[in-house]
Phi, psi and omega in degrees: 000147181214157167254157181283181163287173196356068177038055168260176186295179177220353192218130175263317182213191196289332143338286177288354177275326195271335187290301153333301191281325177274356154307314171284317192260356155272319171303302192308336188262321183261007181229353080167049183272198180202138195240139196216333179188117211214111108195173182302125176240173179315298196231048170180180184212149158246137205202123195229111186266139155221128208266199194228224171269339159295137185280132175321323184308296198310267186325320186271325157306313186282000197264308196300327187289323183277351153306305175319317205279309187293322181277321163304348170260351161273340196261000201046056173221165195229180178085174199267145193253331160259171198297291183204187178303127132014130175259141172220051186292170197254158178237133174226351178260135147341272146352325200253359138322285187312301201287350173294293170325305234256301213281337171316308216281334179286339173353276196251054171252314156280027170283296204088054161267338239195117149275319151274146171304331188310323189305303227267073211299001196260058196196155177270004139348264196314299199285325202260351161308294207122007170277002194183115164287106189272113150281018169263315179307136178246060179278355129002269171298339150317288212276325170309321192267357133302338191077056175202167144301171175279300193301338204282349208255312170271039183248301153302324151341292207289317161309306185288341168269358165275357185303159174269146171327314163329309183291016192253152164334139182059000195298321181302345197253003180268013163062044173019025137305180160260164219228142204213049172280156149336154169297146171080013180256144179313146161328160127308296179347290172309332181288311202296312188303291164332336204252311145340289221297288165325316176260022151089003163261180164276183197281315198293305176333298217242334171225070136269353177079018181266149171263153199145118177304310191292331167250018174287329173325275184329319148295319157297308191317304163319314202268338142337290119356284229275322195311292161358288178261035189078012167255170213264188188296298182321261279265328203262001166276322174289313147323323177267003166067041197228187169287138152297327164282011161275293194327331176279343178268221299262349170277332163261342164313294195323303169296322161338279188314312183277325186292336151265026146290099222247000000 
């Protein structure tokens, strides 16, 4: 996922959307990646990657700078057009593959663009239903890497967006509130769960209220993260099943650490 800068757009109109994508889908053939779930939002991207022999950084660098280069010169604007480096946590689970698949593709249905994913054509929706041949989309390779068929892979698709909320993964660890993030930011659930993902832990691990040098890196990348998208102290003390004034000690470690960093 990348953000515009101070949450400006990144796509003015559709133009700049058919320009992206075919910009993503020449890097994706020259860097040998597979796009498994894609979309496009106002002022962000969504991107579910599965790399080759090229490392993501090399591509995804050559991809976003040359989008950049191309939307500052039609719109006449200067400066940097994304936020900060891309976020990339890694899927390493099956289970967590499906909610990636499910929360990408719902993007702007919880936006309120959109009441079916079907409606909103810049998303890897249309192609992995079977409504539309996406050559951006690898669902080939999608279905392969599951173990399934192409009917059998949309079928389970289509079956996990009728699931109720309930059922998604990590859901139990989101301290039953309501989440008061910016629009459009990812679940906390979801977020933990990603972040988990990355640093090679479990769920239980990283919001049990346990202490431990292995899992403060993970707790700060979360509470960054979470900082990031706007959610307050409470809601990111309850998910890790702490205190706020830990979150505020482990948030000034953070700063400590970059500041005697050279």
């Amino acid at each position: 996922m990348s953000r515009g800068v101070e949450g400006r757009a990144i796509f003015v109109d559709d133009l700049d959307r058919s320009t992206f994508n075919r910009m993503l889908f020449e890097t994706k053939k020259s860097y040998g990646f597979h796009i498994f779930a894609y979309c496009l939002m106002g002022n962000h991207f969504h991107l579910l990657i599965q790399v080759g022999e090229s490392p993501l950084y090399s591509g995804m660098h050559q991809f976003l700078t040359r989008y950049s280069l191309y939307f500052n010169q039609r719109h006449d604007r200067k400066g940097h057009l994304f936020q900060s480096r891309y976020a990339a946590p890694l899927c390493r689970q099956d289970s967590y593959l499906r909610t990636l698949l499910r929360y990408i593709h719902l993007n702007p249905v919880r936006a309120g663009i959109a009441s079916d994913p079907a409606e909103w054509i810049w998303s890897g929706h249309r192609g992995l239903s079977g409504m539309a041949d996406d050559k951006l989309l690898d669902a080939s390779a999608l279905a392969e890497q599951r173990g399934e068929t192409i009917p059998e892979l949309r079928t389970a698709y289509l079956d996990s967006l009728r699931g109720e909320i309930a059922d998604e993964p990590f859901r139990e660890y989101a301290g039953g509130g309501s989440n008061s993030g910016l629009p459009d930011a990812p679940p906390l659930n979801i977020l933990i769960g990603m972040v988990a993902v990355e640093f090679g832990l479990s769920i239980e691990e990283l919001c049990g209220g346990r202490r431990g040098k292995h899992l403060t890196p993970a707790k700060l990348k979360f509470i960054g993260k979470a900082h990031e998208f706007g959610y307050e102290l409470r809601e990111i003390a309850e998910i890790l099943n702490c205190t706020p004034a830990a979150v505020t000690l482990l948030r000034k470690r953070k700063k400590l650490i970059l500041c005697l960093t050279p």
